[in-house]
VOGU-3710 file (C-alpha; in Angstrom, 3 decimals, decimal comma):
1> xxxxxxxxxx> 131,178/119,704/133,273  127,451/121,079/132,352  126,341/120,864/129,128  125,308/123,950/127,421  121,751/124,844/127,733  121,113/124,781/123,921  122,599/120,853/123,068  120,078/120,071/126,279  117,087/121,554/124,497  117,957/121,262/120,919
11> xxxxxxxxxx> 120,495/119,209/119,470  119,384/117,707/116,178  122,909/116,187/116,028  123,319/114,796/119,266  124,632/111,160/119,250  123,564/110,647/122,763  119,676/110,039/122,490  119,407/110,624/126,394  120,228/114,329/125,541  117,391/115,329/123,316
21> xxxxxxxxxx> 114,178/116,816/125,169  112,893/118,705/122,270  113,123/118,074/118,575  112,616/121,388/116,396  111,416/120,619/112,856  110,442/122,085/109,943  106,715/121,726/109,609  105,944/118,120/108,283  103,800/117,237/105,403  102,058/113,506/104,761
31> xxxxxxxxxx> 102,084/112,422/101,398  99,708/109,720/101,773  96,611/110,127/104,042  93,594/109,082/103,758  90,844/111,379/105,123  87,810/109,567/104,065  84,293/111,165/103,583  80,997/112,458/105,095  80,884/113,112/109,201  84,310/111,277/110,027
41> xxxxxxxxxx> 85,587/114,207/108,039  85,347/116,787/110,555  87,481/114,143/112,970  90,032/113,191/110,238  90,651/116,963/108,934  90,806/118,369/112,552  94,024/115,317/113,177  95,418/115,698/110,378  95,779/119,280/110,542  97,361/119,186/113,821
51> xxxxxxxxxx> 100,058/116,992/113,056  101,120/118,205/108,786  100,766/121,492/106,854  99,559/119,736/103,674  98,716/116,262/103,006  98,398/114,015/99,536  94,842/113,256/100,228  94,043/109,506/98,848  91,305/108,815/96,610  89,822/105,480/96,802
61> xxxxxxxxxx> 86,090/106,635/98,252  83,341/104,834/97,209  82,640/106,032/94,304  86,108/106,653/93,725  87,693/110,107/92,704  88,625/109,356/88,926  87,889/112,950/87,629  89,336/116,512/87,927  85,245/117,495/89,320  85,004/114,621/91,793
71> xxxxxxxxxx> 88,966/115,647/93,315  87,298/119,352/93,039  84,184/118,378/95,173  85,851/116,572/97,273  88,149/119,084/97,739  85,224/121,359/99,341  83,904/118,688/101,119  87,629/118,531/103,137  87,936/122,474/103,030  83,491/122,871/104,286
81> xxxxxxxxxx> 84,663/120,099/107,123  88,222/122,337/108,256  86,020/125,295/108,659  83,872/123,162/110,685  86,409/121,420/112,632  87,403/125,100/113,762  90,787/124,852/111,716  92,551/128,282/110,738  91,952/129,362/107,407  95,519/128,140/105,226
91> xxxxxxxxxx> 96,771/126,272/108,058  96,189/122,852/106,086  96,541/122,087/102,562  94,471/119,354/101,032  96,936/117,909/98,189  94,137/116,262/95,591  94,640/112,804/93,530  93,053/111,030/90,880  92,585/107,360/90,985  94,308/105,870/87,649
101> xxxxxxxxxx> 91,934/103,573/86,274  92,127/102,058/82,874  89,992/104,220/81,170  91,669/107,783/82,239  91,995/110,002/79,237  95,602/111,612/78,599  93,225/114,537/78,566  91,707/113,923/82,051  95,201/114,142/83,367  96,205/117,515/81,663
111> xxxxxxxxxx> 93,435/119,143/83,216  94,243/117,663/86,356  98,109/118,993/85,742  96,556/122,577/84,665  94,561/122,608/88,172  97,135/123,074/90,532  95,305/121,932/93,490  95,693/117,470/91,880  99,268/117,184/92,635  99,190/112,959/92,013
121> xxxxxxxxxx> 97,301/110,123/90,943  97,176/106,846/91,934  97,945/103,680/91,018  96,079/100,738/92,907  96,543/97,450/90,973  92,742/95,853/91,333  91,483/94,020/94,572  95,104/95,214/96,610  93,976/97,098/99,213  90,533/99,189/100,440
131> xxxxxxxxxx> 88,334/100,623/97,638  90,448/99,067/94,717  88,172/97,087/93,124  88,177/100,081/90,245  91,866/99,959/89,905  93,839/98,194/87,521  94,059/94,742/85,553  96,112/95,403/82,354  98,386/97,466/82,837  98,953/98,544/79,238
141> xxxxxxxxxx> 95,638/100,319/79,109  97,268/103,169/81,226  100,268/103,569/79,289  98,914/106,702/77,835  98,080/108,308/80,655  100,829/107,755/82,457  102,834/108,990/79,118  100,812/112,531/79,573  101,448/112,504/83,512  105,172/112,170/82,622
151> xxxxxxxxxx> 104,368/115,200/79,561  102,600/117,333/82,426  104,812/116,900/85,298  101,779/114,629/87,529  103,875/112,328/89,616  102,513/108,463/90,162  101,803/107,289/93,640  101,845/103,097/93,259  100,416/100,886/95,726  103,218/98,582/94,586
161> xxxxxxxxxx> 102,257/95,199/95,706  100,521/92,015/92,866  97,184/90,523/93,263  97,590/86,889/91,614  96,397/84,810/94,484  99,072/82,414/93,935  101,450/84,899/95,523  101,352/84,777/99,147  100,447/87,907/100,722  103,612/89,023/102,456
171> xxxxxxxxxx> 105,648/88,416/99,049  103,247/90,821/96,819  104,774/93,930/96,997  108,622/91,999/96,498  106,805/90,261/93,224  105,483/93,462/92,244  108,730/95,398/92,973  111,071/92,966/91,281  108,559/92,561/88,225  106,017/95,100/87,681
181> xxxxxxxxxx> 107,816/98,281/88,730  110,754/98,094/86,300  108,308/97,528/83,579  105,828/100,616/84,970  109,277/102,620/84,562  110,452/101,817/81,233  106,665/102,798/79,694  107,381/106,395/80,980  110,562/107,290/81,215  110,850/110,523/83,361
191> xxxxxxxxxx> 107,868/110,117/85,271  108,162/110,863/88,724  107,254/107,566/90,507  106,318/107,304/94,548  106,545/103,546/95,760  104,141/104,022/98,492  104,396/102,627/101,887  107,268/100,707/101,508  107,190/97,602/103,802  110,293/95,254/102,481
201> xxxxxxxxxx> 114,418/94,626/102,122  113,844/94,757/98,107  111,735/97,855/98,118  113,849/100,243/100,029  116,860/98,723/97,994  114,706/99,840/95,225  114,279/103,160/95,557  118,083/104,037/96,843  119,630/102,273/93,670  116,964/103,800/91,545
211> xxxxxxxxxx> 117,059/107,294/89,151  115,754/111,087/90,729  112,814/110,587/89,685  112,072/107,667/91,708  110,884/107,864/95,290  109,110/105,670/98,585  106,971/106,558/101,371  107,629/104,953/105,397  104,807/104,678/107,378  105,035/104,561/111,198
221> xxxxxxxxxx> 103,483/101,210/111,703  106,103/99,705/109,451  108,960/100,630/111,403  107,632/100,042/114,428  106,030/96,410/114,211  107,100/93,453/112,456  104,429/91,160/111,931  104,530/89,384/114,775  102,889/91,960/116,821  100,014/91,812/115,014
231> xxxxxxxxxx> 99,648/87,930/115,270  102,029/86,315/118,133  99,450/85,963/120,919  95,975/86,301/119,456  95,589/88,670/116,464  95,643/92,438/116,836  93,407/93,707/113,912  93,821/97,008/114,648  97,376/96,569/112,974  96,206/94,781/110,215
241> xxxxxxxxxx> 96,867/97,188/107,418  98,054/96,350/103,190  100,856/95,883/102,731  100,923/93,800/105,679  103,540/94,209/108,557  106,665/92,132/107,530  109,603/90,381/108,868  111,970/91,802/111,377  114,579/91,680/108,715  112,355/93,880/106,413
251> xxxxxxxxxx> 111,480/96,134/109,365  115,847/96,606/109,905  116,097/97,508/106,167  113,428/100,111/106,794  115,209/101,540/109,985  118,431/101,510/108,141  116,840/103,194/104,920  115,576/106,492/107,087  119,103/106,080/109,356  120,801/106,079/105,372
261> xxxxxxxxxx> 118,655/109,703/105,158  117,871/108,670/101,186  116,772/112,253/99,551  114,083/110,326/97,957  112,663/108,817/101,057  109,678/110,664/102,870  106,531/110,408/105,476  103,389/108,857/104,224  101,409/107,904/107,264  98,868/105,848/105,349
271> xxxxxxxxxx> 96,484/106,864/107,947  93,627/105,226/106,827  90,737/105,131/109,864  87,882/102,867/110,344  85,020/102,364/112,408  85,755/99,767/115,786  83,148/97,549/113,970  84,818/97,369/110,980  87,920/96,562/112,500  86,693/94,072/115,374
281> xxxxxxxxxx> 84,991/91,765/112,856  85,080/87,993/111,329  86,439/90,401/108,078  87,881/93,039/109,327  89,076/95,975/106,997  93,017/97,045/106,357  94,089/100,078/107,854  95,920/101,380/110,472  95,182/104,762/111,657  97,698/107,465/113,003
291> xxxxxxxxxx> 96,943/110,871/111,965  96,187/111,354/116,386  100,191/110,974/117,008  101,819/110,347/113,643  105,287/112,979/114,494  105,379/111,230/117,723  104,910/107,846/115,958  107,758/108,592/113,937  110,179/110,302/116,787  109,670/107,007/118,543
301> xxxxxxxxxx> 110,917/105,326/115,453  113,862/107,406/114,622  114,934/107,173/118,130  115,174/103,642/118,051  117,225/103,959/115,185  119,413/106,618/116,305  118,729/108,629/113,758  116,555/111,942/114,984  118,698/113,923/113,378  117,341/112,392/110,347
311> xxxxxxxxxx> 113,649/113,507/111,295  113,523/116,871/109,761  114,538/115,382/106,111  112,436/112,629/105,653  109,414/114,787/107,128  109,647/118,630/106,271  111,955/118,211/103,190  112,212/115,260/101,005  108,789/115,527/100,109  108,045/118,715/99,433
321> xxxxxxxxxx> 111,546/118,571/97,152  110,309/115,304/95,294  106,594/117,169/94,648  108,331/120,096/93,409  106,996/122,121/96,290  108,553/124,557/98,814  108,870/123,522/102,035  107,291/125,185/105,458  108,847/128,041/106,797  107,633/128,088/110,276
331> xxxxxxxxxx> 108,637/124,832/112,871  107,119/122,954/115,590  108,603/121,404/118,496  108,294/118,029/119,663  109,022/117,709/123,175  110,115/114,427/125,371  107,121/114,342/127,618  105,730/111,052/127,929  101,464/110,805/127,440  99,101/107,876/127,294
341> xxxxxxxxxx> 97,496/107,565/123,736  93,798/107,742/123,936  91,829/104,146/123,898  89,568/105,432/121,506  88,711/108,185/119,172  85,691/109,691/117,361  84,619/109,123/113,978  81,626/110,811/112,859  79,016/109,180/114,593  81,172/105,984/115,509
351> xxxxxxxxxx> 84,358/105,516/117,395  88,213/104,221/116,068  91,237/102,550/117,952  93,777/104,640/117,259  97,852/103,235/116,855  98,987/102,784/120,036  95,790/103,032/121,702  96,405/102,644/125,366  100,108/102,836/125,283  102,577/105,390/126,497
361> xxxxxxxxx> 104,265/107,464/123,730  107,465/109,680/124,845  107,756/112,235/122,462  104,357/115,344/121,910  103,462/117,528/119,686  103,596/120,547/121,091  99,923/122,695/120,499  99,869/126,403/119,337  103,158/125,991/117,418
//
């Protein structure tokens, strides 16, 4: 017979993928973006508020945000470029971090507690990734501070991967995870710890054996590419991000960790834009950027793993619930209507390729929601 209307339209639960034409969600929040600075901010703020109703805004500018009064002019930098970009006063939430480095005061990081507009800080092990150069070398130097952000309730975002060159670069973040992170853990016990951007078997494994208070980030590239797209067949830089795409096998564990629906398991799109020139270059910079389609990154994703019913947990719930804040109240819809991504966006006064650039997605955002 007919199906009802309803399981047609929305059916969070359905088993049959082929049913679903529109996905209602809570609405999402990133917890890892990165928004960048000066006239690509009016681009990035204007995506970003589109697609998430707050965002963990990263802080590895140049200089980078190490202080409470760089994350609060910063903060009016992103808030001076939403009024610009046209964006509805309290529609988007910029969610401010400080970058750890090894000369943060345990003082630095109550004030950034007492502010209530830092809501992490972040921990980029020196030379890993973009802007790191000022992260850090020896680790026990921020011992203390991560002691107060454990006192003061500041959870740790780690970009959880090692930087001895003798470790090849798609085994970093497995050295760091099997090493360094148990060690990070043990300095401050109940400190609420965010393995960002997980990309491997041994991290996800991590996080779903590990205590409440630890927790990982997905981004979309990850479980949609294995790193073969990026290099089979001449090399695709514009999916060249840190941590690099992995192995298939590492991109199954990822697909079964959101189809697993781990509590402690959220979006971080790692959107992190740059210019077509620094991309397209003999040295071209990490970073994949997806705040332009990052729900409909992510429905593709689920939907491969047959797990949309998943969606609305790991990106309207988990997150909030692991930061301690209340999730959204009002929804948006994502509807099955197939659209051709855009072969390039702005960027201030430059262009970027976007993720997906030139191919057909099959899930939208719906606009006005």
């Amino acid at each position: 017979g007919s199906k009802p209307l309803m399981a047609a339209l929305v059916c969070p639960t359905c088993t049959d993928a082929e049913e679903v034409q529109r996905i209602s969600l809570l609405q999402p929040d990133d917890f890892h973006h990165h928004l960048r600075d000066g006239k690509p901010l009016v681009d990035t703020v204007s995506a970003a508020a589109k697609q998430f109703g707050r965002a963990i805004v990263m802080p590895n500018l140049v200089p980078p945000v190490t202080t409470l009064d760089d994350a609060r002019a910063y903060k009016e930098r992103i808030c001076s470029a939403l009024t610009e970009a046209g964006v509805p006063s309290g529609r988007f939430e910029p969610m401010m971090t400080l970058y750890l480095t090894e000369t943060t005061t345990p003082e630095e990081i109550k004030r950034a507690a007492q502010s209530g507009y830092v809501k992490a800080v972040k921990l980029y092990p020196a030379g890993a990734t973009t802007n790191s150069a000022s992260g850090v070398t020896d680790y026990a130097k921020v011992y203390d501070a991560m002691g107060a952000m454990a006192q003061y309730g500041l959870p740790l975002c780690v970009h959880g991967e090692v930087t001895d060159p003798s470790v090849d670069i798609f085994d970093r973040e497995r050295v760091f995870v099997k090493n360094r992170l148990p060690e990070l853990l043990q300095q401050a016990p109940g400190l609420k710890v965010i393995l960002e951007h997980m990309t491997t078997r041994e991290a996800v494994e991590f996080v779903a054996s590990a205590g409440p208070n630890v927790a990982g980030t997905i981004t979309p590239q990850h479980l949609l590419a294995n790193r073969n797209v990026m290099l089979a067949g001449g090399i695709k830089p514009h999916w060249y991000c840190l941590p690099i795409l992995k192995t298939e096998d590492d991109r199954q564990a990822l697909l079964t960790s959101i189809r697993d629906g781990c509590p402690r398991v959220f979006l971080g799109t790692d959107s992190a834009p740059h210019a077509v020139g620094k991309k397209e270059s003999a040295c071209g910079c990490a970073g994949v950027y997806s705040a332009h389609a990052a729900l409909e990154l992510y429905a593709e994703a689920f939907e491969e793993a047959g797990a949309l019913d998943k969606l609305e947990a790991f990106a309207s719930r988990n997150g909030a619930n692991f930061y301690g804040l209340t999730p959204h109240s009002h929804r948006v819809t994502l509807e099955r209507t197939p659209w051709c991504v855009p072969d390039v966006l702005p960027f201030g006064d430059e262009m970027i390729v976007p993720l997906y650039a030139g191919r057909t997605l099959n899930w939208k955002l719906r606009d006005g929601d």
